[in-house]
mmCIF file of the N, C-alpha and C atoms, coordinates in Angstrom:
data_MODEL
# 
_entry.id   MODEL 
# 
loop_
_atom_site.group_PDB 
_atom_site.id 
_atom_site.type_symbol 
_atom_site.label_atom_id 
_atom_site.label_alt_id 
_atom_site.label_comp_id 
_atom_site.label_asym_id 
_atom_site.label_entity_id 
_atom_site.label_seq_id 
_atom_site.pdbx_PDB_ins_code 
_atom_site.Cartn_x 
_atom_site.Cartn_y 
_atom_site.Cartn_z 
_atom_site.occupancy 
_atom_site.B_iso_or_equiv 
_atom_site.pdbx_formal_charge 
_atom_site.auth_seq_id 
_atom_site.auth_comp_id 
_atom_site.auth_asym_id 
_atom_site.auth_atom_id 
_atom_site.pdbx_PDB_model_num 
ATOM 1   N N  . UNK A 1 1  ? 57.414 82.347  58.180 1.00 0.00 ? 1  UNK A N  1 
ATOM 2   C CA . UNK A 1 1  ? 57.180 82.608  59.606 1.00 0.00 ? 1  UNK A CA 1 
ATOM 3   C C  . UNK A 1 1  ? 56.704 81.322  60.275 1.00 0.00 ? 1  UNK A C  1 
ATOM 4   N N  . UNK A 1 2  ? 57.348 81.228  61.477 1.00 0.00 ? 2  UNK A N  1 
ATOM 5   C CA . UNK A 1 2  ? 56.603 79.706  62.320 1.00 0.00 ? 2  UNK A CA 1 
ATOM 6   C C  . UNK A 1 2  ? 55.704 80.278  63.297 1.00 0.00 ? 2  UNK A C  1 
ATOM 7   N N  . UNK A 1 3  ? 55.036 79.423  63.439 1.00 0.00 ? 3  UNK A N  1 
ATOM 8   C CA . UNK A 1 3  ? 53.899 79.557  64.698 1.00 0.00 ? 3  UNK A CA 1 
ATOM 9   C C  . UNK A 1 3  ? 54.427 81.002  66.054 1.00 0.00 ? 3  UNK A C  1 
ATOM 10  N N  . UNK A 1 4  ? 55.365 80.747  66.180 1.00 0.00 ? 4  UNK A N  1 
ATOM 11  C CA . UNK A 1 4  ? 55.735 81.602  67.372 1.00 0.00 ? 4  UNK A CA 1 
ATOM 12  C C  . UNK A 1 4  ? 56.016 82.922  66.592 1.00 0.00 ? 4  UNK A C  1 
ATOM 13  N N  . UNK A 1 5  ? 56.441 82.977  65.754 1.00 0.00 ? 5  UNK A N  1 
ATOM 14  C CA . UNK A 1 5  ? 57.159 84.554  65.104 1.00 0.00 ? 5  UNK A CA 1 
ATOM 15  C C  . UNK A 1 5  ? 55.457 85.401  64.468 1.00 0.00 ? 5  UNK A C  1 
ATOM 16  N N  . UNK A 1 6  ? 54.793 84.270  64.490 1.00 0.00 ? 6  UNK A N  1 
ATOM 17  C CA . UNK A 1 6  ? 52.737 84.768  63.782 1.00 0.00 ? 6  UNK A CA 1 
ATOM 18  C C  . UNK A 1 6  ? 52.539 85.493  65.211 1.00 0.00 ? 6  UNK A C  1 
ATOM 19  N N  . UNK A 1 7  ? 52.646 84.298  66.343 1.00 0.00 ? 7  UNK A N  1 
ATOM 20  C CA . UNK A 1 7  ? 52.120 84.875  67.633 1.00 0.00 ? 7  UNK A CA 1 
ATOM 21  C C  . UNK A 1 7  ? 52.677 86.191  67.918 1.00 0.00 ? 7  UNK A C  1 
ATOM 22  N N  . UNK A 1 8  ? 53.920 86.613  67.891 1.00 0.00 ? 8  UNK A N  1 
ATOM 23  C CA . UNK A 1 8  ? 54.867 87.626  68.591 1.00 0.00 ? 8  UNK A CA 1 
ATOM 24  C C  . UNK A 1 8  ? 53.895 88.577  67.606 1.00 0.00 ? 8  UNK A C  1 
ATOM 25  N N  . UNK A 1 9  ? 53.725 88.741  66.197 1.00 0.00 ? 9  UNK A N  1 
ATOM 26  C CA . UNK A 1 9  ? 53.512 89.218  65.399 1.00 0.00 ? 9  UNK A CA 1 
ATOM 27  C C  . UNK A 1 9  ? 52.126 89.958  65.542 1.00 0.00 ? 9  UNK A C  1 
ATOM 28  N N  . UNK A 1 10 ? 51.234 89.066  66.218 1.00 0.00 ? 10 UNK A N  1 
ATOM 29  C CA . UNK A 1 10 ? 49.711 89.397  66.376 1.00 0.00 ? 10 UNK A CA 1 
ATOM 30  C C  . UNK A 1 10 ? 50.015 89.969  67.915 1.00 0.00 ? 10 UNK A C  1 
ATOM 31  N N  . UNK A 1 11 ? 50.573 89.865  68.956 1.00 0.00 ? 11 UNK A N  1 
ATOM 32  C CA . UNK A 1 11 ? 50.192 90.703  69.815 1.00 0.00 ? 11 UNK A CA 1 
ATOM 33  C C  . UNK A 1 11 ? 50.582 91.910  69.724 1.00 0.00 ? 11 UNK A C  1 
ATOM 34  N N  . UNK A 1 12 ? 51.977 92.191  68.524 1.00 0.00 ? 12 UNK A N  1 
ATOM 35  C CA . UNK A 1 12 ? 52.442 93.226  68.801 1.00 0.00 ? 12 UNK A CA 1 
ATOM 36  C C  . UNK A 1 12 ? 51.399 94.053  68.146 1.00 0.00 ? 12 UNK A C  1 
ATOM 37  N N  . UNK A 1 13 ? 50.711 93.718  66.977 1.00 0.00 ? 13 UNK A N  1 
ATOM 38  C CA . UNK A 1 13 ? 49.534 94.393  66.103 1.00 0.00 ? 13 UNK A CA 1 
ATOM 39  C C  . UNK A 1 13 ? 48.297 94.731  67.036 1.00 0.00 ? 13 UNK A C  1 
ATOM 40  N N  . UNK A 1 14 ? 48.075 93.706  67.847 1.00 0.00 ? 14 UNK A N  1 
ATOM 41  C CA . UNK A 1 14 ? 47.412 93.942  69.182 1.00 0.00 ? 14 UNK A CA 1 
ATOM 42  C C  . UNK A 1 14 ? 47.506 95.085  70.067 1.00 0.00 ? 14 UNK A C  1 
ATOM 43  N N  . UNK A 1 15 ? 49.166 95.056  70.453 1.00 0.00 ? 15 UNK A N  1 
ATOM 44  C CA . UNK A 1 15 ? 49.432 96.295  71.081 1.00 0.00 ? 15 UNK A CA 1 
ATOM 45  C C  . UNK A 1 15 ? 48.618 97.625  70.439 1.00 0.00 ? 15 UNK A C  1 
ATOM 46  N N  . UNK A 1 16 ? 49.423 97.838  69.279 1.00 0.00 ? 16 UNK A N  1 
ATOM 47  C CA . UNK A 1 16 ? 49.665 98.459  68.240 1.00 0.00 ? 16 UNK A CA 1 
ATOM 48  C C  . UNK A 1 16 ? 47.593 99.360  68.260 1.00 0.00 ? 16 UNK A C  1 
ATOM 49  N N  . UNK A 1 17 ? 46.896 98.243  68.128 1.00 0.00 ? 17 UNK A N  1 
ATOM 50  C CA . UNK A 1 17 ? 45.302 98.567  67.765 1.00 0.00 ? 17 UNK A CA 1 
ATOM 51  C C  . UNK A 1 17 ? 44.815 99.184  69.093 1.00 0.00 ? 17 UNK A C  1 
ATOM 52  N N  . UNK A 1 18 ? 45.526 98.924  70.440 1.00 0.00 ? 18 UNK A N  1 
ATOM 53  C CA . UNK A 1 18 ? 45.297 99.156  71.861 1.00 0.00 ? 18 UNK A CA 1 
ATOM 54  C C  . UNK A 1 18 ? 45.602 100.461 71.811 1.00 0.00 ? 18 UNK A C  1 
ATOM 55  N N  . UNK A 1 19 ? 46.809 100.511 71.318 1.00 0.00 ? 19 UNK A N  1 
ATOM 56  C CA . UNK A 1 19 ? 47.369 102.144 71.416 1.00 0.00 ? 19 UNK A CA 1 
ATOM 57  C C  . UNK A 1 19 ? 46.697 102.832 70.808 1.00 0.00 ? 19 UNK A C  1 
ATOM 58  N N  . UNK A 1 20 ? 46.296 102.482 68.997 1.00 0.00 ? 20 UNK A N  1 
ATOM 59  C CA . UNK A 1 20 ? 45.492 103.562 68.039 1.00 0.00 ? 20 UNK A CA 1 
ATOM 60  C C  . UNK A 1 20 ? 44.331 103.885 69.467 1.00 0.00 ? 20 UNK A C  1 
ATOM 61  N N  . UNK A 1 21 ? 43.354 102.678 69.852 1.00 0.00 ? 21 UNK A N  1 
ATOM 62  C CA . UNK A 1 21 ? 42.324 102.931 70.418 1.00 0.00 ? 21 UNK A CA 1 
ATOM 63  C C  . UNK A 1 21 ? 42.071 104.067 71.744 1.00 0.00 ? 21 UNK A C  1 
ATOM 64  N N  . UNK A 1 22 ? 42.995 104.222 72.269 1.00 0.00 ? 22 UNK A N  1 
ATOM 65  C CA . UNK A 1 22 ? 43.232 104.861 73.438 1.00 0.00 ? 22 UNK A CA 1 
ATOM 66  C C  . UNK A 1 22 ? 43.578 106.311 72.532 1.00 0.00 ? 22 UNK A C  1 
ATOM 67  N N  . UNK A 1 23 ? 44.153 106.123 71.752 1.00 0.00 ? 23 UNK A N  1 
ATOM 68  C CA . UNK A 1 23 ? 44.532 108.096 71.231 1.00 0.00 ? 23 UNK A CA 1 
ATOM 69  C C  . UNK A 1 23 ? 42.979 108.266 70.822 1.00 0.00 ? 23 UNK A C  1 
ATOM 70  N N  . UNK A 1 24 ? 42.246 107.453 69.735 1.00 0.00 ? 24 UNK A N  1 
ATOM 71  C CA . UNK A 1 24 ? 41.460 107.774 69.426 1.00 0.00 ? 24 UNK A CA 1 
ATOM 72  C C  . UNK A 1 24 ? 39.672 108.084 70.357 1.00 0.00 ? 24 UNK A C  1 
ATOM 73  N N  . UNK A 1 25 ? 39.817 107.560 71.584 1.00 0.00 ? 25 UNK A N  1 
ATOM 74  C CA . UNK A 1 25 ? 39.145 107.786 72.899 1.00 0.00 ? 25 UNK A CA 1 
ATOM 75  C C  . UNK A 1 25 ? 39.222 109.021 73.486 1.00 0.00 ? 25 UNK A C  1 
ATOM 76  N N  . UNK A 1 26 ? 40.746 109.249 73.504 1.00 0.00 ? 26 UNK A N  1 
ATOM 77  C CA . UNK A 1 26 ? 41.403 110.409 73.946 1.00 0.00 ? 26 UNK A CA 1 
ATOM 78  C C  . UNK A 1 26 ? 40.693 112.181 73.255 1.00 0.00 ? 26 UNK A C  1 
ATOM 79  N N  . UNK A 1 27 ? 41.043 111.761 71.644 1.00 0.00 ? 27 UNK A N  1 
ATOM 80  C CA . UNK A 1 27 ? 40.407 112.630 70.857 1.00 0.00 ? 27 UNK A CA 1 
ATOM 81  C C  . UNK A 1 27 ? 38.968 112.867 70.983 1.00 0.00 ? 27 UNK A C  1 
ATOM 82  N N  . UNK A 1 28 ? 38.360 111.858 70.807 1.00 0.00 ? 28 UNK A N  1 
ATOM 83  C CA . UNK A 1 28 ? 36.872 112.065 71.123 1.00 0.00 ? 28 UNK A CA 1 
ATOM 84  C C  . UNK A 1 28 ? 36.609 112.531 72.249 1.00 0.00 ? 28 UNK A C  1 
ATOM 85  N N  . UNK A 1 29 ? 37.293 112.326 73.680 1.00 0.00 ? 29 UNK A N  1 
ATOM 86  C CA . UNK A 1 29 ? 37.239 113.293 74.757 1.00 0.00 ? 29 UNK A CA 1 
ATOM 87  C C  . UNK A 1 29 ? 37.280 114.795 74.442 1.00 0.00 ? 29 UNK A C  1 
ATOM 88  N N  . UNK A 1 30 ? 38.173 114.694 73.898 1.00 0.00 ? 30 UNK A N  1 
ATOM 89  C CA . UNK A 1 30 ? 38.500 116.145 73.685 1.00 0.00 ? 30 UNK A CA 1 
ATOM 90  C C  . UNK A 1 30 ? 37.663 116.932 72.660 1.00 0.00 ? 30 UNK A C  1 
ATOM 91  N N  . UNK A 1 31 ? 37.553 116.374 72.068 1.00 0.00 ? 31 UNK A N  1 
ATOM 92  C CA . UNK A 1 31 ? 36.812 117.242 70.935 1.00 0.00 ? 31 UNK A CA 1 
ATOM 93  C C  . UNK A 1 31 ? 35.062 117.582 71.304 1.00 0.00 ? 31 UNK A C  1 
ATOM 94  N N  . UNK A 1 32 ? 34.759 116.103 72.143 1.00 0.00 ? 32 UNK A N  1 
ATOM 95  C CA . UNK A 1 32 ? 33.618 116.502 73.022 1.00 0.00 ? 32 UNK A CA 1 
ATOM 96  C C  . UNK A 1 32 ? 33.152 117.790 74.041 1.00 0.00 ? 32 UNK A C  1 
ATOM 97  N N  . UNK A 1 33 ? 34.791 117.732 75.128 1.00 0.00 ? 33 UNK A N  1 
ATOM 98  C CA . UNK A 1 33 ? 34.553 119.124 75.676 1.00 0.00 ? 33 UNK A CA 1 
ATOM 99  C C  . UNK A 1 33 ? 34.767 120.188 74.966 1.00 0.00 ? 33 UNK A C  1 
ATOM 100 N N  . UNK A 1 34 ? 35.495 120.314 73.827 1.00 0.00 ? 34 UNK A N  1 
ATOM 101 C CA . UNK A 1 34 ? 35.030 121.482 72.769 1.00 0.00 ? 34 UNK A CA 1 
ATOM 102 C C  . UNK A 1 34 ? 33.986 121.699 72.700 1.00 0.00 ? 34 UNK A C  1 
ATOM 103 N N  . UNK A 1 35 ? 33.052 120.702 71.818 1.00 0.00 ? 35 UNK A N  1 
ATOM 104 C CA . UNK A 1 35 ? 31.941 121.106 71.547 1.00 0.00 ? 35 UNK A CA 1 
ATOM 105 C C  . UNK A 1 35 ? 31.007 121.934 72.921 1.00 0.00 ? 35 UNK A C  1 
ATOM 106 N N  . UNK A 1 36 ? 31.366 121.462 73.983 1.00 0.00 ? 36 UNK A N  1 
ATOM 107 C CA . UNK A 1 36 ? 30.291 121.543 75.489 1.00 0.00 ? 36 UNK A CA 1 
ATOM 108 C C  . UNK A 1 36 ? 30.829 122.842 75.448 1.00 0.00 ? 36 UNK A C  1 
ATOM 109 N N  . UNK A 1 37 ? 31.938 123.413 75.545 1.00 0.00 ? 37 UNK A N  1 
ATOM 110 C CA . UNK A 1 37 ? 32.653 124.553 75.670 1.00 0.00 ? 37 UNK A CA 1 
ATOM 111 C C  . UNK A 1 37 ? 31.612 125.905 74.455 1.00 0.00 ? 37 UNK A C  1 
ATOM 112 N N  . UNK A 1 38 ? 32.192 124.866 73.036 1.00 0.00 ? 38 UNK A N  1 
ATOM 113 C CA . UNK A 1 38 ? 31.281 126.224 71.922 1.00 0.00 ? 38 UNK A CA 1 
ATOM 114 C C  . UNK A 1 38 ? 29.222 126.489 72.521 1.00 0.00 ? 38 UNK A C  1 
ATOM 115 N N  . UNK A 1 39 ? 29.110 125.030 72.493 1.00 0.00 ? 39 UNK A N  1 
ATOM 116 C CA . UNK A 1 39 ? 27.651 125.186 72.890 1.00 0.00 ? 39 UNK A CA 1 
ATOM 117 C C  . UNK A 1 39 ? 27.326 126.247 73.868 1.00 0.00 ? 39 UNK A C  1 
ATOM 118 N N  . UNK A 1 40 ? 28.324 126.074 75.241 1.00 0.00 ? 40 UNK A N  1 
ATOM 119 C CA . UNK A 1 40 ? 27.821 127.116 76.364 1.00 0.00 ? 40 UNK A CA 1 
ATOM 120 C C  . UNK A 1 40 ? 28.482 128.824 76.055 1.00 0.00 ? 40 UNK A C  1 
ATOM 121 N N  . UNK A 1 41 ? 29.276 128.689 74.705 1.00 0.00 ? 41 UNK A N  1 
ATOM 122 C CA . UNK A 1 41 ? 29.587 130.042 74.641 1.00 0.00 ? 41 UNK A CA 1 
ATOM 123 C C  . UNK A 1 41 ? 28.463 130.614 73.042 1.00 0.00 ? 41 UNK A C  1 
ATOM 124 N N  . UNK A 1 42 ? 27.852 129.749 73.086 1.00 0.00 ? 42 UNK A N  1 
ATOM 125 C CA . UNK A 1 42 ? 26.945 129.987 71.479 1.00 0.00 ? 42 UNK A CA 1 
ATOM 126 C C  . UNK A 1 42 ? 25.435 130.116 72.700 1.00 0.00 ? 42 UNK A C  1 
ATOM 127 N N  . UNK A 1 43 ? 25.582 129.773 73.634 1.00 0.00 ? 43 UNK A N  1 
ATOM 128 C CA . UNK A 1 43 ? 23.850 129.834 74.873 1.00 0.00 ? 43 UNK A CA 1 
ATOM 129 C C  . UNK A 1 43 ? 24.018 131.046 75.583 1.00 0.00 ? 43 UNK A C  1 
ATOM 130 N N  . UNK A 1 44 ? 25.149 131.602 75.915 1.00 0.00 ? 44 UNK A N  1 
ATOM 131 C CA . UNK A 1 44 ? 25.633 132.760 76.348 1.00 0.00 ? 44 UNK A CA 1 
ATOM 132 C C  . UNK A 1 44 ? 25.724 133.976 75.730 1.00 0.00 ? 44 UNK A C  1 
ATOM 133 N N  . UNK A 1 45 ? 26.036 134.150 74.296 1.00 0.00 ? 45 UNK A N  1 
ATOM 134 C CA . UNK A 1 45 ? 25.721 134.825 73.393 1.00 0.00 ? 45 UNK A CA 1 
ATOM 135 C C  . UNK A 1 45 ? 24.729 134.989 73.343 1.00 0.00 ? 45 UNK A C  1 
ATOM 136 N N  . UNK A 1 46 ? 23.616 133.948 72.884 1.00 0.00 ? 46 UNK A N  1 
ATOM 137 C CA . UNK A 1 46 ? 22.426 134.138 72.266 1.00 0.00 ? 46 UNK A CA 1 
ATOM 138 C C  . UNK A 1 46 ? 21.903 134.958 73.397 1.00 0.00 ? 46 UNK A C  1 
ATOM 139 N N  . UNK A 1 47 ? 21.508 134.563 75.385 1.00 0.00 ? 47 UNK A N  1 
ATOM 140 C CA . UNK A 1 47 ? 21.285 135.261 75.839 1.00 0.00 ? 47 UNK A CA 1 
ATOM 141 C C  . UNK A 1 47 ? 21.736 136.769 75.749 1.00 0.00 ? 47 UNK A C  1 
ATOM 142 N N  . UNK A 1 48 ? 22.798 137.526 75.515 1.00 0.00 ? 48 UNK A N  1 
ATOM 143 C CA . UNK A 1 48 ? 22.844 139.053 75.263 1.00 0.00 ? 48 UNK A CA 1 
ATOM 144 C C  . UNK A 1 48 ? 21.893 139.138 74.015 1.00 0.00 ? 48 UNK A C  1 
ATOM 145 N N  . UNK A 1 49 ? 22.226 138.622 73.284 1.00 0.00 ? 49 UNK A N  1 
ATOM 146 C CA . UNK A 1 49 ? 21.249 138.712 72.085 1.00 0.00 ? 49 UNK A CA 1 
ATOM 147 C C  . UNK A 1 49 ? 19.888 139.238 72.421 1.00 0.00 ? 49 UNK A C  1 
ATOM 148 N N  . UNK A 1 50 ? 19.666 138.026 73.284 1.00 0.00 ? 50 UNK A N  1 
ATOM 149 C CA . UNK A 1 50 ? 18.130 138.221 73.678 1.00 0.00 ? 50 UNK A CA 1 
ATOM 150 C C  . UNK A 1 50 ? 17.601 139.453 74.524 1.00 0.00 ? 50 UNK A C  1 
ATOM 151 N N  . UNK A 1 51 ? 18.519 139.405 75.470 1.00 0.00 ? 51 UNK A N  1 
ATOM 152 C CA . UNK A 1 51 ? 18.863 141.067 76.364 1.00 0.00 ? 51 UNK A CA 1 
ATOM 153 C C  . UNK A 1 51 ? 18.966 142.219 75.712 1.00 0.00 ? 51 UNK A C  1 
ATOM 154 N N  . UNK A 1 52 ? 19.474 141.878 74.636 1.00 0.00 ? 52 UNK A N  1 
ATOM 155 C CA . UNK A 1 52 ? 20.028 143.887 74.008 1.00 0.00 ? 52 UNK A CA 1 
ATOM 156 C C  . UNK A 1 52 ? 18.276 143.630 72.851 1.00 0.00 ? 52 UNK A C  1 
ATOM 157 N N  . UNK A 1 53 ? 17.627 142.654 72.326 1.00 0.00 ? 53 UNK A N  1 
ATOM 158 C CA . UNK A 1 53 ? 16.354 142.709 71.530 1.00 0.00 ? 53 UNK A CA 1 
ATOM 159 C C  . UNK A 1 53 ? 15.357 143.568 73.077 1.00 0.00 ? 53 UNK A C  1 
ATOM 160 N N  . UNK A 1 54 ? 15.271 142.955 73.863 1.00 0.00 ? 54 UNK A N  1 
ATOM 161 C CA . UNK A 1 54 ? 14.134 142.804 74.656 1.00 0.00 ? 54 UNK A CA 1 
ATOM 162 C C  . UNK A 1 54 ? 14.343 144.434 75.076 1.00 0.00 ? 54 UNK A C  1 
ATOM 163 N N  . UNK A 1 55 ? 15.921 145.197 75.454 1.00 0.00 ? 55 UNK A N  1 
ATOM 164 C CA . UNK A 1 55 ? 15.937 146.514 75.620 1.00 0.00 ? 55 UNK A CA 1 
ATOM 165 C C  . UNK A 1 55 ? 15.473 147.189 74.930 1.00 0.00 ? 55 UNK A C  1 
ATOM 166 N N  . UNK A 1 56 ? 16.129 146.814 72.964 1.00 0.00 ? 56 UNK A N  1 
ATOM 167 C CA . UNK A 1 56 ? 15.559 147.859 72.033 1.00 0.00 ? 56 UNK A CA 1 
ATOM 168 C C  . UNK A 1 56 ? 13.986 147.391 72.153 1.00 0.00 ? 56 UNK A C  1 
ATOM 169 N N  . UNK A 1 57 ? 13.475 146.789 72.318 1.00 0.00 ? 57 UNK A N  1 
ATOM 170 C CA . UNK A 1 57 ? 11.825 146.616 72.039 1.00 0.00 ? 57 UNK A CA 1 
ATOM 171 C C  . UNK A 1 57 ? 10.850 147.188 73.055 1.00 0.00 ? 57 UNK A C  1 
ATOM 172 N N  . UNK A 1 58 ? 11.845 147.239 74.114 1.00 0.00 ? 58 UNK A N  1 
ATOM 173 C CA . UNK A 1 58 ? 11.013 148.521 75.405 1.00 0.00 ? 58 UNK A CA 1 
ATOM 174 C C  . UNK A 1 58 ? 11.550 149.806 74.873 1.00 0.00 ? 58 UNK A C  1 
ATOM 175 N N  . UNK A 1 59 ? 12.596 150.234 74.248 1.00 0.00 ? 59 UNK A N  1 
ATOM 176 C CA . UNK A 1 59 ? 12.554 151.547 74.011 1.00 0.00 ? 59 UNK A CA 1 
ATOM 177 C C  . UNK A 1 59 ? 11.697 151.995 72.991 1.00 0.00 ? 59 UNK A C  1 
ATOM 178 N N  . UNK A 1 60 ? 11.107 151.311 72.424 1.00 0.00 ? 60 UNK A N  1 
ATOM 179 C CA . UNK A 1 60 ? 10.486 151.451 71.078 1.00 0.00 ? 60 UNK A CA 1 
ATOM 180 C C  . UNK A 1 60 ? 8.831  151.824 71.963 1.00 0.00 ? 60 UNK A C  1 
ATOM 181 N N  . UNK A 1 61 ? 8.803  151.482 72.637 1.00 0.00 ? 61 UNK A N  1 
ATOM 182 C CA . UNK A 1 61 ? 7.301  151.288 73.344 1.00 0.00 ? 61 UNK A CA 1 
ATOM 183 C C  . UNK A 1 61 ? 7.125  152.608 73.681 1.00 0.00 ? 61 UNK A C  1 
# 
């Protein structure tokens, strides 16, 4: 390889690490609003939870 065919060679690997980086940004977006998504449906739950305890514990009274 000569000097110019290294260069062509490294930007395209360049490209190449630009692109992995951006899917892998992408994913972590996403998998982030998952998590925000399970969290507010695991805080939402727990509140009935807490609602149907606090009913049975006044009927008990």
């Amino acid at each position: 390889m000569n000097l110019k065919d290294n260069y062509t060679h490294l930007e395209l690997l360049i490209k190449e690490r630009d692109r992995l980086q951006l899917l892998v940004d992408k994913q972590q977006r996403d998998m982030y609003g998952q998590i925000k998504l399970l969290l507010a449906e695991r805080d939402r739950l727990q509140l009935l939870v807490d609602e149907k305890q606090r009913a049975e514990a006044g009927q008990m009274k």
